[in-house]
C-alpha positions in Angstrom: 58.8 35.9 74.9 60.1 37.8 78.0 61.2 41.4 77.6 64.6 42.0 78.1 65.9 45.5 79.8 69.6 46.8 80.1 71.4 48.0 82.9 73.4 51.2 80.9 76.1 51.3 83.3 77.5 47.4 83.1 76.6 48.1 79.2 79.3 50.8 79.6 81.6 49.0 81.5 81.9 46.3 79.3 82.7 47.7 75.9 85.7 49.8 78.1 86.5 46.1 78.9 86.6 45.4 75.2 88.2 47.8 74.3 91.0 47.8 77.1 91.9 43.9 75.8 91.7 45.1 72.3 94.8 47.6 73.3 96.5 45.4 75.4 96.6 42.9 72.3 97.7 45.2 70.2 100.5 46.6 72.2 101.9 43.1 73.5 102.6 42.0 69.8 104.0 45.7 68.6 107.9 44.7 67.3 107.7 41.0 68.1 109.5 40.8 64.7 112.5 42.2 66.6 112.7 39.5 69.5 113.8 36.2 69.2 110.9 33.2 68.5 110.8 32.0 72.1 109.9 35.6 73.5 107.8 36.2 70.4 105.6 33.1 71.2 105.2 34.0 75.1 103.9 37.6 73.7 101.3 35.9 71.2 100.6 33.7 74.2 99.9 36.8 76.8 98.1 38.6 73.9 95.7 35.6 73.1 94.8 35.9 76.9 94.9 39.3 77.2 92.3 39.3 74.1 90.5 36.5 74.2 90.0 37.0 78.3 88.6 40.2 77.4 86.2 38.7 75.0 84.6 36.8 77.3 84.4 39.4 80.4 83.3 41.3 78.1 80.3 39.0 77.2 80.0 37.9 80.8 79.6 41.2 81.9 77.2 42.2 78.7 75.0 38.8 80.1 75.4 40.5 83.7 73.7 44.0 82.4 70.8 42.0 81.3 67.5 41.4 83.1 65.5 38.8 82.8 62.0 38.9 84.7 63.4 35.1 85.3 66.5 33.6 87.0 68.7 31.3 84.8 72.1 29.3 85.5 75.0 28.8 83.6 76.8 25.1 82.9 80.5 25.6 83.9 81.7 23.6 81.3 80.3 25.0 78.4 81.0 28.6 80.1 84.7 27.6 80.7 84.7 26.2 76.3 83.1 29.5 75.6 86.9 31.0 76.9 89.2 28.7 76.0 87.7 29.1 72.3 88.2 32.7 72.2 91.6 32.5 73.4 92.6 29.3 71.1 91.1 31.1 67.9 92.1 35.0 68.4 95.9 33.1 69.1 95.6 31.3 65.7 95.3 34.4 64.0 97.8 36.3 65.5 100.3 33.3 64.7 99.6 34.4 61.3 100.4 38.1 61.8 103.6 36.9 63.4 105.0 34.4 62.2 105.7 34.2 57.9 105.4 37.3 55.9 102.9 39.6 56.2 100.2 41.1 53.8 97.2 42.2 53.1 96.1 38.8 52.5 97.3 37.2 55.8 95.7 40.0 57.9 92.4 39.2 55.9 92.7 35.9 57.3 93.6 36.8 60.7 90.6 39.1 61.2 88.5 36.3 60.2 89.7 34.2 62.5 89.1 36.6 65.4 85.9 37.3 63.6 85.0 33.6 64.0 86.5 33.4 67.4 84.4 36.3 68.8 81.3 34.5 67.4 81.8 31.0 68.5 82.8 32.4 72.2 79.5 34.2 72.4 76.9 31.7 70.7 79.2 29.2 73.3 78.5 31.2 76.2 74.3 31.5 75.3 74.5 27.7 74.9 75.7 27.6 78.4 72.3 28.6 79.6 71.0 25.6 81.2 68.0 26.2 83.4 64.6 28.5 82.9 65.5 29.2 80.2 64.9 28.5 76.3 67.1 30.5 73.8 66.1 31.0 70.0 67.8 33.0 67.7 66.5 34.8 64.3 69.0 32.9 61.7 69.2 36.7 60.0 70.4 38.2 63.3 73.1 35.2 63.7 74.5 35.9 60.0 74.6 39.6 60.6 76.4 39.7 64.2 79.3 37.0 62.3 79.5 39.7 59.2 80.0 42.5 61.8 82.6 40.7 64.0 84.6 39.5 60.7 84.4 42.7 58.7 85.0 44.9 61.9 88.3 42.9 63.0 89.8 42.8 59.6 89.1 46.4 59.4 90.8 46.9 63.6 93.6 44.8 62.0 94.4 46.6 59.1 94.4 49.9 61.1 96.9 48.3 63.7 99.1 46.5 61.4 99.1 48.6 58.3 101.2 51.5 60.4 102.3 50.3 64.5 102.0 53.4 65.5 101.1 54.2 68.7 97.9 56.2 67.5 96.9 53.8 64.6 97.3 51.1 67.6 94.8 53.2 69.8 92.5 53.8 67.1 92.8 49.7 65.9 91.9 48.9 69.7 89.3 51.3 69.7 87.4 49.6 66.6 88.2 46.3 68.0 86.4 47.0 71.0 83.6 48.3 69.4 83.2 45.3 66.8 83.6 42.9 69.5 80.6 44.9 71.7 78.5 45.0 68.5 78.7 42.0 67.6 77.9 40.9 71.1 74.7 43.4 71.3 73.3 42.9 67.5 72.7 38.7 68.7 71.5 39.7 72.0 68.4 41.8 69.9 68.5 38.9 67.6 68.0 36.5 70.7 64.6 35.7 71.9 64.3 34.2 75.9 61.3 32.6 76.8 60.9 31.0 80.2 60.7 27.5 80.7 57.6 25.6 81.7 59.3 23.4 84.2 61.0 25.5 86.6 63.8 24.5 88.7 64.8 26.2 91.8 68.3 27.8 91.8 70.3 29.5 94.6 70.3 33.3 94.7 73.6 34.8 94.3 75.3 36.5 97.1 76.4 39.4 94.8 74.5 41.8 93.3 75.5 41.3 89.7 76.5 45.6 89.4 78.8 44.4 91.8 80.2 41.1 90.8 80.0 42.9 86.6 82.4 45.7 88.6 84.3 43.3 89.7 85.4 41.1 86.5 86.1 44.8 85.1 88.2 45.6 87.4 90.0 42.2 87.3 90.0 42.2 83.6 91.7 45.5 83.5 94.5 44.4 86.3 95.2 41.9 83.8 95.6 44.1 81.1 98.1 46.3 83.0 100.0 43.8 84.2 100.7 42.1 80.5 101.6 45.8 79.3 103.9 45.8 82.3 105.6 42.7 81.4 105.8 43.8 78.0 108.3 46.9 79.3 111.1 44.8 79.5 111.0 42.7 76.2 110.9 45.5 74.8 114.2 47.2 75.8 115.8 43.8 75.6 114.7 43.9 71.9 116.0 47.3 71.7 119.4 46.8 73.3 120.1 44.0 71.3 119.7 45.5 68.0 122.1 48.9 68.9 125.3 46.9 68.9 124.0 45.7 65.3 123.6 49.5 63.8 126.7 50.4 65.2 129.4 48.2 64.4 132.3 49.3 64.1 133.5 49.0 59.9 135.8 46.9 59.0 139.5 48.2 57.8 141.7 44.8 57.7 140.8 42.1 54.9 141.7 38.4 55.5 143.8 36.7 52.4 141.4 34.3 51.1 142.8 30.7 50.8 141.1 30.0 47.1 141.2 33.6 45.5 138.4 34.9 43.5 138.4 37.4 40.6 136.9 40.7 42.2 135.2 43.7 40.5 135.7 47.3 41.6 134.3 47.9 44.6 133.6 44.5 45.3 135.4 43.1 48.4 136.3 39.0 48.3 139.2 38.8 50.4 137.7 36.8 53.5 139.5 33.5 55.0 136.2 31.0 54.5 137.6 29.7 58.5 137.7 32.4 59.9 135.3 32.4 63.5 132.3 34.3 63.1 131.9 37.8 64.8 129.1 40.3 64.8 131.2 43.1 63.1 131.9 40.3 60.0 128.4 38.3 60.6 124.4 39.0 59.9 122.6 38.3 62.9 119.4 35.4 62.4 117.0 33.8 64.6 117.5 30.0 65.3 115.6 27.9 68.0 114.3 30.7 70.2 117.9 32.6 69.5 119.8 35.4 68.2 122.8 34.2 66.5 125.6 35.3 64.0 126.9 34.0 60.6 129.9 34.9 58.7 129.4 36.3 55.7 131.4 33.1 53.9 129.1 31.1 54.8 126.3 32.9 53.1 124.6 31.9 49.6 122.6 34.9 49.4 120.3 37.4 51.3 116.2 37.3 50.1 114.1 39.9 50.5 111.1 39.4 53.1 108.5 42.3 53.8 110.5 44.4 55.9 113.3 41.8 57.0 115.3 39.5 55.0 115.9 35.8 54.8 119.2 34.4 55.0 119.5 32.0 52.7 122.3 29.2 52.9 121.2 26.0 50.2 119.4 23.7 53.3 117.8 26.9 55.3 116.3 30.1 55.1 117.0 31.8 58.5 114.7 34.6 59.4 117.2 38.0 59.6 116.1 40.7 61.7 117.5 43.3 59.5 116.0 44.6 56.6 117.2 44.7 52.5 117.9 48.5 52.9 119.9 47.9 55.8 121.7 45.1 54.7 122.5 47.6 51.9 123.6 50.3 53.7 125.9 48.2 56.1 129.5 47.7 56.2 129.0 44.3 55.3 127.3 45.3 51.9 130.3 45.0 49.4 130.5 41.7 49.9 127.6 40.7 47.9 126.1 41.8 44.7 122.5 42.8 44.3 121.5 40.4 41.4 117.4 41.6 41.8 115.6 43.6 43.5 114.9 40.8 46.4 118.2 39.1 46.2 121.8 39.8 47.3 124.3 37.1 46.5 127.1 36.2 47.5 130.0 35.6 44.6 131.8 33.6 46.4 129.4 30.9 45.7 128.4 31.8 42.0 128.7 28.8 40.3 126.7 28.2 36.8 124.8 30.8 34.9 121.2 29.5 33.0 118.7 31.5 30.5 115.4 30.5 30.4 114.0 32.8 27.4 114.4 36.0 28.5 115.2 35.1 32.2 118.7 35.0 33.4 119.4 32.5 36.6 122.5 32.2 38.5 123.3 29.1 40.5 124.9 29.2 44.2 125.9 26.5 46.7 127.1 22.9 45.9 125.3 19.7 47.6 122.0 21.8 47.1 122.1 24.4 44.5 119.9 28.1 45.1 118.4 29.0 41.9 118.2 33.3 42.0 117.2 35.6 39.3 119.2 37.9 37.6 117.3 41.3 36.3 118.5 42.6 32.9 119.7 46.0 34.3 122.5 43.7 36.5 123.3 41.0 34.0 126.2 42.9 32.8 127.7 43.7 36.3 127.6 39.8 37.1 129.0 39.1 33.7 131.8 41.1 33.9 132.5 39.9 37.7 132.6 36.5 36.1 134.8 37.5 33.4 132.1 35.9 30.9 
């Protein structure tokens, strides 16, 4: 078995690189909730990159700081796999942060994932080792560096996603960094190198690898700052576009409705069901990579969804930006009534009543009816709206 030294400094230098993608990562997907699918998806995209790019220089320059008293190459292929894998895996797990509702459960999931992903790009990257060479492992050392690089992420995702903060972010990328280095450093004790019997004569490389390991830093962290760059932008796009939203103006001129409705104080239902959509009298939504408006009419009811709400019309549930409390504290609120604590409906489109045991259900919509639940402590409002 050959002895196997470390050069400190690239050692260094590539847990900074770690830990630089980590944040990178972590700030591209801060407040993708607030930016339309298409831009959310090109985020996750430069995030997966940014992370999974930085998972590999990270290894490549952790391979760099080692010396063997041997040379060994490297088959592309399996080298250029060992990338692509991180980046295809630590992307499949932020699609779950991002996309869906959120919880303690999903980020579970996603940390495994990167877990995994961090794992598979490294033992990848060893198998890519083609020449001089013969790599073992102790099947102990290989369970241990995947329960680090699992329990670590879930733990640098929690941190980040339990509060985006700009510190809780730092400190996320900071543990990131450091699981994805340890997990790289516990297989490489757990890794035994012997040299091959039957040597074959490679070229010597025209770098020294401190320089070439200095260089893929260097690169990896141009990267970095450039994505974070990018990010600027989106950013105050998403920010714009959700001012006009808190401010509109309120509205002080109701529409005669063409098929009047019994109302209950305080409860608006004077709106002309044809009447064009416009943001001061519409809930903004996300459809097919856009932000878009719908009259209130046309609304069954509003769900309650983590932090944002669903807009729910019978066929679709359209992801809405804003959240319950907001919807709640808006203009637009009187024209619905809070039936439970996830659900605002609207009575326009109240049409049956059920009770299952204790349960109370009421019905909205027509060629596809929404079944919503009616707490006890607001049955008797939507009773007496209904004049039952």
């Amino acid at each position: 078995m050959a002895a196997v030294f470390y050069f400190p400094f690239l050692v260094s230098a590539s847990v900074l690189v770690a830990i630089m993608a980590a944040f990178t990562c972590l700030r591209l997907t801060n407040g993708l909730r607030k930016l339309p699918v298409s831009r959310r998806k090109v985020r996750i995209a430069q995030a997966s990159l940014a992370l999974g790019g930085g998972i590999w220089s990270m290894h490549f320059i952790g391979m760099l700081a080692v010396k063997l008293p041997f040379v060994v190459t490297y088959s592309p292929l399996l080298t250029l796999s060992s990338a692509l894998i991180a980046i295809l895996i630590t992307g499949v797990g932020l699609l779950l942060l991002h996309f869906g509702q959120r919880t303690n459960l999903r980020i579970l999931i996603s940390g495994s994932f990167m877990g995994v992903g961090i794992a598979s790009m490294h033992y990848t990257g060893m198998a890519a080792i083609s020449a001089n060479c013969i790599v073992s492992y102790r099947p102990m050392g290989i369970v241990l560096a995947i329960a680090i690089s699992i329990a670590a992420s879930t733990f640098a995702m929690w941190l980040a996603y339990s509060s985006r903060s700009l510190v809780r972010t730092a400190i996320g990328a900071v543990v990131l960094g450091f699981s994805i280095s340890a997990m790289h450093y516990v297989a490489m004790f757990n890794t035994n190198f012997l040299q091959d019997s039957t040597f074959v004569a490679s070229p010597v490389s025209a770098l020294d690898p401190q320089i070439l390991a200095i260089s893929v830093s260097l690169s990896a962290f141009v990267i970095c700052g450039l994505f974070l760059l990018l990010a600027v932008p989106m950013e105050e796009t998403a920010v714009a576009s959700q001012a006009p939203m808190a401010d509109a103006p309120e509205i002080t001129e109701p529409v005669t409705m063409q098929n009047p409705t019994p109302k209950a104080p305080g409860l608006a239902l004077s709106r002309a069901s044809n009447q064009a959509p416009r943001a001061k009298d519409a809930i903004p939504y996300e459809k097919e990579g856009t932000v878009r408006f719908m009259n209130t009419d046309r609304i069954l009811a509003i769900e309650s969804d983590g932090h944002y709400t669903k807009i729910r019309t019978g066929e679709d549930a359209l992801f809405c930006p804003w959240s319950m409390s907001k919807v709640e504290k808006s203009q637009l609120a009187n024209r619905f009534l809070k039936t439970h604590r996830r659900f605002l409906v609207n009575p326009l489109h109240i049409n049956g009543l059920k009770k299952v045991g204790d349960q109370l259900y009421c019905y909205l919509g027509k060629a596809s009816e929404l079944e919503v639940p009616v707490s006890r402590s607001r049955a008797k409002d939507l009773r007496n709206l209904l004049g039952i």
